[in-house]
C-alpha positions in Angstrom: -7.0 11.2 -22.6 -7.6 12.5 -26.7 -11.3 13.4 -26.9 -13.0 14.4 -29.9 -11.2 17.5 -29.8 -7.3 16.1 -29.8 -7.3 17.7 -26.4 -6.1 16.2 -22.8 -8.5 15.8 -20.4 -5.9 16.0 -17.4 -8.8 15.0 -15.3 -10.1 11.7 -17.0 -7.1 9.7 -14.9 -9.1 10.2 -12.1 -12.3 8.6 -13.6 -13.1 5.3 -11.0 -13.9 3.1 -13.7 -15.6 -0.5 -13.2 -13.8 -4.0 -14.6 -16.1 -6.6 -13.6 -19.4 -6.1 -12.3 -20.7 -3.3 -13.3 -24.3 -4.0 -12.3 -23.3 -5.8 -8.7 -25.5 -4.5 -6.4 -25.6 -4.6 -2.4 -28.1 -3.4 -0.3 -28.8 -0.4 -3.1 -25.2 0.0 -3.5 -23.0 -0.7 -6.6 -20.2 -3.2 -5.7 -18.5 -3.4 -8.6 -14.5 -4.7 -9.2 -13.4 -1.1 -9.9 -10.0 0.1 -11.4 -9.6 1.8 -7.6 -10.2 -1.7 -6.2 -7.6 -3.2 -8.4 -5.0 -1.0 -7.7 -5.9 -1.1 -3.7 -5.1 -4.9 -4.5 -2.2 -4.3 -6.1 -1.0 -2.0 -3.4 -1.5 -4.2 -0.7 0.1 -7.4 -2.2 3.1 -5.7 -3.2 3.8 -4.4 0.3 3.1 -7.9 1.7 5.6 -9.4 -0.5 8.3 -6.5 0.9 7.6 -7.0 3.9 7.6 -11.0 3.6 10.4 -11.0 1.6 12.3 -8.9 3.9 11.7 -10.7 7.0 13.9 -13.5 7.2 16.3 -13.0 9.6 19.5 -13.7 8.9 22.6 -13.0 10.5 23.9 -10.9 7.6 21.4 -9.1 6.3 21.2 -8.1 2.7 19.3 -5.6 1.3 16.3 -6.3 1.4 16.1 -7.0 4.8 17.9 -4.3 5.8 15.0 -2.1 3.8 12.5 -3.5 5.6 14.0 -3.2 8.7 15.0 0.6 8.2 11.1 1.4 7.8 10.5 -0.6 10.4 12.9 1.5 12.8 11.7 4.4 11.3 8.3 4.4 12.4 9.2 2.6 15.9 11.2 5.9 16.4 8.6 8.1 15.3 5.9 6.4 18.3 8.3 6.4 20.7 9.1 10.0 19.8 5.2 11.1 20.0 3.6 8.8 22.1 6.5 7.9 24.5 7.3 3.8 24.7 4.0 3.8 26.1 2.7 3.7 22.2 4.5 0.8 21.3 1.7 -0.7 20.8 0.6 1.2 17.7 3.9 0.7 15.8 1.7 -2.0 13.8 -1.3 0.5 12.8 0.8 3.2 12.2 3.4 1.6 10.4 1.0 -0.2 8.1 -0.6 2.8 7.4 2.6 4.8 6.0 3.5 1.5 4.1 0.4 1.6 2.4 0.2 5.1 1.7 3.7 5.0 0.6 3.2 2.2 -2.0 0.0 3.2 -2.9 1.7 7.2 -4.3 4.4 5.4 -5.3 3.0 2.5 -7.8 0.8 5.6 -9.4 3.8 7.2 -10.3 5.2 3.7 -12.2 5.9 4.7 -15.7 3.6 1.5 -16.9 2.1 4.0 -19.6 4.9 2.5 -22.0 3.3 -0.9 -21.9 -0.2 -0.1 -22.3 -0.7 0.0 -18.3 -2.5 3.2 -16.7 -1.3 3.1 -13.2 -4.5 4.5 -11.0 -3.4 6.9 -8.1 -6.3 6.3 -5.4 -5.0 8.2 -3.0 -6.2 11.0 -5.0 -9.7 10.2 -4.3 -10.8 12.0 -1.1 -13.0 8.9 -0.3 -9.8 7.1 0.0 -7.9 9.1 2.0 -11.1 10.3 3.9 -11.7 6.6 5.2 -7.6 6.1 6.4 -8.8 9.8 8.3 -11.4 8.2 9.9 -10.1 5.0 10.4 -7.3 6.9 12.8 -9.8 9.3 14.3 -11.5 6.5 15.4 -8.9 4.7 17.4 -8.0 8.5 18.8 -11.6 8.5 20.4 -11.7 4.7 21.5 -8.1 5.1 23.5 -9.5 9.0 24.9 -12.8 7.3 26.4 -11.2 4.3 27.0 -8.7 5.6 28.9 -10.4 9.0 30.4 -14.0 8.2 30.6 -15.8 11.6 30.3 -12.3 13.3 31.3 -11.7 13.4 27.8 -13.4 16.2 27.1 -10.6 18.3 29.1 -8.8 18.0 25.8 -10.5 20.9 24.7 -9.8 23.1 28.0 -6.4 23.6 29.0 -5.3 23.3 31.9 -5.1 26.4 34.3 -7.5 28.0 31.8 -10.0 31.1 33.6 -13.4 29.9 33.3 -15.1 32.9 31.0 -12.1 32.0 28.6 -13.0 28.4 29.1 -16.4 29.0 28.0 -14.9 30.5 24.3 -12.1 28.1 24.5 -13.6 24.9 24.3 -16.1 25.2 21.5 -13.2 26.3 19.3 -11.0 23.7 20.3 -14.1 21.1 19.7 -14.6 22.1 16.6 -10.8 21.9 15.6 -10.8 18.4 17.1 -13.3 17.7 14.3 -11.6 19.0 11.3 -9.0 17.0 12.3 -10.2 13.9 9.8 -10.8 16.4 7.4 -7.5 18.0 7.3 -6.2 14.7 7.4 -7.7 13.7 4.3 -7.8 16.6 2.2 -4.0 17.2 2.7 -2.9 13.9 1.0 -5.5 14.0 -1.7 -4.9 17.5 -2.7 -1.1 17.1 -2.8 -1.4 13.4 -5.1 -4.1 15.2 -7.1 -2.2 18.1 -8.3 1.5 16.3 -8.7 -1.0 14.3 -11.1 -3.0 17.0 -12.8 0.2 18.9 -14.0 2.0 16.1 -15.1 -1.3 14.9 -17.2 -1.0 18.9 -18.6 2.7 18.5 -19.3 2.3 15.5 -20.8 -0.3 17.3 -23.2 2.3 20.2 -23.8 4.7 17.5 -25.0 2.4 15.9 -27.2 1.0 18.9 -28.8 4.2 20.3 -29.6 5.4 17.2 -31.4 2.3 16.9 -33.2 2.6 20.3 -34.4 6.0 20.4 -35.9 9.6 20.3 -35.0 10.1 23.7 -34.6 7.4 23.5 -31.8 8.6 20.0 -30.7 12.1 21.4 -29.5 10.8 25.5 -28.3 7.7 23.6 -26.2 8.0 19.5 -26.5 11.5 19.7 -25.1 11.5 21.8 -22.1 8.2 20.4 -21.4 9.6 16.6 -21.3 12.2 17.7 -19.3 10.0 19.8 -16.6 7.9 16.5 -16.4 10.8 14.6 -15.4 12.0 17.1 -12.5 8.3 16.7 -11.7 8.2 13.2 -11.6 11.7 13.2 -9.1 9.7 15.9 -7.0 6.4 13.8 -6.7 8.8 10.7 -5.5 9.3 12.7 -2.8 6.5 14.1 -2.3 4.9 10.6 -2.3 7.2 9.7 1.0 6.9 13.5 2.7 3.1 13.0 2.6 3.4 9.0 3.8 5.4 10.2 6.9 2.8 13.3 7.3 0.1 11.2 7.7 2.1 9.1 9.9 3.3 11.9 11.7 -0.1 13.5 12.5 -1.9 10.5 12.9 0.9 9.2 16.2 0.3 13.6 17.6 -3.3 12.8 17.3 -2.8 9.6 19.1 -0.8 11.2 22.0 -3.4 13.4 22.5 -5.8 11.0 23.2 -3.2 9.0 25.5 -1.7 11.6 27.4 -4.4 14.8 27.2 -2.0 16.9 26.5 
């Protein structure tokens, strides 16, 4: 964003900003209709109409049914894989979680700038990405106790382990247990955070070069323009590699709890 000094604030796009009710409150909380929310929203009813429109089943499937049914396999592979056909059962969490991650990277990256549109990336927010942790960590602990009682705990002491190396062992393996929501979290937001930030600085570069001449227009507008797009092909990927990661991680955490391995 320009401020008063013609700069780019590379950081403003991250700014939650509220669209209707900005002085909702609940409980001592603001609820506001936030610029996050909307693109949540957004999010969510564009991967319903995928999936919807990708459902139906017939005997020659055209594309879009055959998209939908590719991710679909995708993910099924990727439980069985990790959990064993035991997991089965939590092809539907996981796969709408990589769905919605996916969508979510991938609609902040929608060139919508042209038309007056500022796509909003909220899974650049921690707080985002820190609930979708949790969310997951939670089911890890309900199917651990739920299956293993108190047993659990022999997560964090491998089998055949001495007991004096037990007794250093387990606090450590605890402890990395906990960070696991943490690590979760922080490695999605950092990596949509950054694509972000240095696009927003390219972007600047571009504009700065134009507005100062020609001569700096085609020595730093250019290759900066043309960096941006190899940028914006790299965060595409990126987008998916940290959809699946989160995926990925979240069916091994899963397993864990399942198998106490």
């Amino acid at each position: 964003m320009a401020g008063e000094t013609g700069k780019v604030d590379p950081m403003h796009q991250f700014t939650v900003e509220p669209l209707v009710g900005a002085d909702w409150n609940l409980w001592g909380y603001n609820v506001a209709f936030t610029n996050s929310a909307l693109w949540m929203l957004l999010a969510f009813v564009a991967l319903t109409v995928f999936m919807v429109g990708g459902m139906k089943r017939q005997m020659v499937p055209g594309r879009w049914q055959m998209a939908v049914e590719t991710f679909t396999g995708f993910i099924d592979d990727l439980v069985t894989a990790n959990i064993g056909h035991g997991g089965k059962k939590y092809v539907p969490y996981v796969f709408s979680l990589f769905m919605f991650i996916l969508f979510a990277n991938l609609l902040g990256l929608m060139p919508l700038g042209v038309v007056g549109v500022h796509p909003f990336t909220f899974t650049s927010h921690f707080s985002v990405t820190g609930v979708l942790a949790i969310m997951s960590f939670a089911i890890v602990l309900a199917v651990g106790f739920w299956k293993h009682g108190l047993h659990f705990f022999s997560l964090f002491v491998p089998s055949g382990t001495p007991l004096v190396m037990a007794i250093i062992i387990a606090p450590i393996e605890f402890i990395s247990f906990l960070f696991r929501p943490f690590s979760l979290a922080l490695r999605l937001f950092v990596a949509m955070m950054a694509g972000h930030v240095l696009l927003e600085v390219l972007s600047s570069f571009v504009i700065s070069g134009w507005s100062a001449g020609p001569g700096f227009g085609v020595l730093v507008g250019i290759p900066s323009f043309v960096l941006m797009v190899a940028i914006c092909a790299l965060e595409i990927l990126v987008s998916g590699i940290q959809a699946y990661v989160f995926a990925l991680l979240t069916s091994l955490y899963i397993n864990d709890a399942e198998h106490l391995h």
